[in-house]
C-alpha positions as CSV (number, residue, x, y, z in Angstrom):
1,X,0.0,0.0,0.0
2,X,1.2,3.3,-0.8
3,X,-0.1,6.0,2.0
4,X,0.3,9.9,2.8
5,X,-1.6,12.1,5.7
6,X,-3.1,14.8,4.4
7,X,-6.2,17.6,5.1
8,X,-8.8,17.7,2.7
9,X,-9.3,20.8,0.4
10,X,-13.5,22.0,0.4
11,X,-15.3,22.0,-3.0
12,X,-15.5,25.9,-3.2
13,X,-11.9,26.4,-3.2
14,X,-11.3,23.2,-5.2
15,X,-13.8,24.9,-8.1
16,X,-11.2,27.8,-7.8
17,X,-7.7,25.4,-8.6
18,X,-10.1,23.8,-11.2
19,X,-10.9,27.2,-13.1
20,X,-7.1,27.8,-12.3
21,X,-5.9,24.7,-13.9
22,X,-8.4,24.6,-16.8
23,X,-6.8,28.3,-18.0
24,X,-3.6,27.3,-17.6
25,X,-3.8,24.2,-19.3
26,X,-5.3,26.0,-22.4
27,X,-1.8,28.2,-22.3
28,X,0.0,24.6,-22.4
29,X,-0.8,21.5,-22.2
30,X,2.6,20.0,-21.7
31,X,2.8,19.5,-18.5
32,X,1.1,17.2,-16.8
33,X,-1.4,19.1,-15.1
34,X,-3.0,17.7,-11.8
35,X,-6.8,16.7,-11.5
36,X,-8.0,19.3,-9.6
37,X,-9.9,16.8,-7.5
38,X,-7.1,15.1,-6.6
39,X,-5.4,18.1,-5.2
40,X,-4.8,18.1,-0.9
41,X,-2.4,19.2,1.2
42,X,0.0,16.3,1.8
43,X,1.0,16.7,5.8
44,X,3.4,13.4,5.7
45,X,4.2,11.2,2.3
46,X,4.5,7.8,4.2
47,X,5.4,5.7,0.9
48,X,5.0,1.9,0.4
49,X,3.8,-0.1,3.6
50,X,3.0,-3.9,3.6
51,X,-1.4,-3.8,4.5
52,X,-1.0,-5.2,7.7
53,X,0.9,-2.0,9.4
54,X,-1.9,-0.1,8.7
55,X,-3.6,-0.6,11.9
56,X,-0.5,0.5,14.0
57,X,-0.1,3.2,11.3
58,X,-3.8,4.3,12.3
59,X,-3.3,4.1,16.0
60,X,0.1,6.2,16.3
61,X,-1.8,8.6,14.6
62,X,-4.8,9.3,16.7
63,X,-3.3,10.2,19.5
64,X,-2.0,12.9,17.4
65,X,-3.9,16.8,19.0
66,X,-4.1,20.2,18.7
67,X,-5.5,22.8,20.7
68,X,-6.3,24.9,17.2
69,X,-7.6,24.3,14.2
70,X,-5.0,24.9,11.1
71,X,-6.2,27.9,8.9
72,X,-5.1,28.0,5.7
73,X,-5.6,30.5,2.5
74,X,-4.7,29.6,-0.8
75,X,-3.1,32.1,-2.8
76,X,-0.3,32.9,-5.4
77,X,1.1,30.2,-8.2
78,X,5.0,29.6,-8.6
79,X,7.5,26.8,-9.5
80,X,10.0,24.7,-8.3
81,X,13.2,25.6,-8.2
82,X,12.1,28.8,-10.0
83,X,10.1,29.4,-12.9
84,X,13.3,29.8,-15.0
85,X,13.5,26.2,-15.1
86,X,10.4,24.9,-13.5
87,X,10.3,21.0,-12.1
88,X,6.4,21.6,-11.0
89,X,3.7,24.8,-10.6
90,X,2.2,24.7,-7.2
91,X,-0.6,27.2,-5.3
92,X,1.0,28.3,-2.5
93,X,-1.0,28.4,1.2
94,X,-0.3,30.9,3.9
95,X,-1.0,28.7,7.3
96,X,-1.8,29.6,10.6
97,X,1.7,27.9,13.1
98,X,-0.6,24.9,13.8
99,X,0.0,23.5,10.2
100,X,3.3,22.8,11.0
101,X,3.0,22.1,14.8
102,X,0.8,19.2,13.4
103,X,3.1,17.9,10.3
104,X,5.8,18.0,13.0
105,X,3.5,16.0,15.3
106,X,2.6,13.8,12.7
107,X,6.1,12.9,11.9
108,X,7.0,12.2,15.3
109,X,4.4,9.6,16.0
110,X,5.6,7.6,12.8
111,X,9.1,8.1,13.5
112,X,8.1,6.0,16.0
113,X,7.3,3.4,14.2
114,X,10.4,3.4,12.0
115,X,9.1,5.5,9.6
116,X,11.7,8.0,8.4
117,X,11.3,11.6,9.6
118,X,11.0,14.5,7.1
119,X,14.5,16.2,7.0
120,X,13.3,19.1,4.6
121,X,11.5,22.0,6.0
122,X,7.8,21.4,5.5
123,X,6.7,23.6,2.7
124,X,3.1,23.9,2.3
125,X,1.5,23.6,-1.3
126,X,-0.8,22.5,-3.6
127,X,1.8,20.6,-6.9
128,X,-0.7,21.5,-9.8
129,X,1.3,20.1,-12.7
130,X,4.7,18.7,-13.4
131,X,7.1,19.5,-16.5
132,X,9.2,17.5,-18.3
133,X,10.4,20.3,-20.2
134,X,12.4,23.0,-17.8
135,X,11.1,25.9,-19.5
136,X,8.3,27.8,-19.3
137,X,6.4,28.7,-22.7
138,X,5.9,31.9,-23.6
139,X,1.4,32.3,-23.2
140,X,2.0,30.1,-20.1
141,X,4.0,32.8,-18.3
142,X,1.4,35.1,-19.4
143,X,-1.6,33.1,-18.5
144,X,0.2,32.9,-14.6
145,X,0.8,36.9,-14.3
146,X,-3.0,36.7,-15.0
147,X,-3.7,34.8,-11.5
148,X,-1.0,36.8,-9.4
149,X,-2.1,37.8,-6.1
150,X,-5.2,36.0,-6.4
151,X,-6.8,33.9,-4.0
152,X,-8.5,30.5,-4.2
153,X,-10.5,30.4,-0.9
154,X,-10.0,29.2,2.4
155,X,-9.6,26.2,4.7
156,X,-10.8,25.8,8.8
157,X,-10.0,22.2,9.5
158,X,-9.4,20.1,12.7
159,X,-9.7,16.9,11.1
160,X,-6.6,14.8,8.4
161,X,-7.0,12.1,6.7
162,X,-4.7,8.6,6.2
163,X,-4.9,8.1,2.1
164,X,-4.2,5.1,0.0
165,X,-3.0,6.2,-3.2
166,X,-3.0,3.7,-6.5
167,X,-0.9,4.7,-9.6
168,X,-2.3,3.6,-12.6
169,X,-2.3,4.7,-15.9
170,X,-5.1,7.2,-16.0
171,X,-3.2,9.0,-13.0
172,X,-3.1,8.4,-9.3
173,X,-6.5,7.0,-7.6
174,X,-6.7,8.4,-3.9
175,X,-8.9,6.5,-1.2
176,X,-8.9,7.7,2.3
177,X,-8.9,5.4,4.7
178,X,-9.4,6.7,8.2
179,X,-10.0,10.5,9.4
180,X,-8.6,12.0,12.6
181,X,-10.2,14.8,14.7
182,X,-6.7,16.7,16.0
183,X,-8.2,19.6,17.3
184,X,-11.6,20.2,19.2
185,X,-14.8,21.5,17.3
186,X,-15.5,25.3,17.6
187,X,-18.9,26.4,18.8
188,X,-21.4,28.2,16.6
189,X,-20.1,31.5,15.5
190,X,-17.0,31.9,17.2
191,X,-14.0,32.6,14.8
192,X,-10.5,31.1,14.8
């Protein structure tokens, strides 16, 4: 099985990335551009696991808890490295501290479990296509300026999600498996 943690993205700011992807895929369609319902924010990529760890996979991470929500607004497109020889476009997110209090939290309890921890600095972002050329082309670079500054909605979330992902052909095929409440639910009409 081949598993990540991740938060779900909500259906109005996942018609946003759609729009988003649809125009920029009219500028180009070499890259391979992401299915905008695919798209989530990976918290932990765990990789290849034989089925029957799953259940102590599951059970380091419900333990896992926050005493906030994560807040998250999608905004801005860019590349990595840079877009002068782009690897992949991605929607960047401006989080609230908890995002990464949780990835951190999240990596500890599978550490535990052998698990290797993260060594990078945890980056959040949305990967919404990959290139094989590292160039940009010309109408794609002036589709993007279009969508500067721009956001794509927002995320209040207490709750991530264990994912099985299947590669096939057609692209990846993502089933969540279990959901974990991290932080507590927020009474009516009080803001985070």
């Amino acid at each position: 099985m081949r598993l990540f943690v991740a938060l779900s993205i909500p259906a109005t700011v996942l018609e946003n990335l759609s729009t988003l992807i649809r125009e920029l895929r009219r500028a180009d369609e070499h890259p391979r551009w992401v299915n905008p319902q695919n798209l989530h924010v990976t918290l932990k990529f765990i990789g290849e696991i034989p089925a029957e760890k799953l259940t102590t996979i599951g059970d380091a991470l419900d333990p896992v808890r926050s005493a906030r929500k994560v807040n998250l607004e999608f905004r801005e497109v860019g590349f990595f490295p840079n877009d002068r020889r782009p690897n992949v476009a991605w929607v960047g997110i401006e989080a609230s501290a908890s995002l990464a209090q949780l990835a951190a939290a999240i990596n500890q309890a599978l550490e535990r479990l052998g698990i290797p921890e993260e060594k990078k600095a945890f980056v959040p972002h949305l990967t919404i296509a990959r290139f094989k050329e590292t160039r940009l082309a010309t109408a794609l670079q002036a589709e993007i300026e279009k969508w500067k500054g721009r956001s794509f909605g927002r995320l209040s979330t207490g709750e991530f999600h264990l994912v099985e992902s299947k590669l096939k052909s057609s692209g990846a095929e993502y089933t969540t498996l279990r959901s974990f409440r991290f932080a507590p639910e927020e009474p009516e009409g009080r803001q985070t």
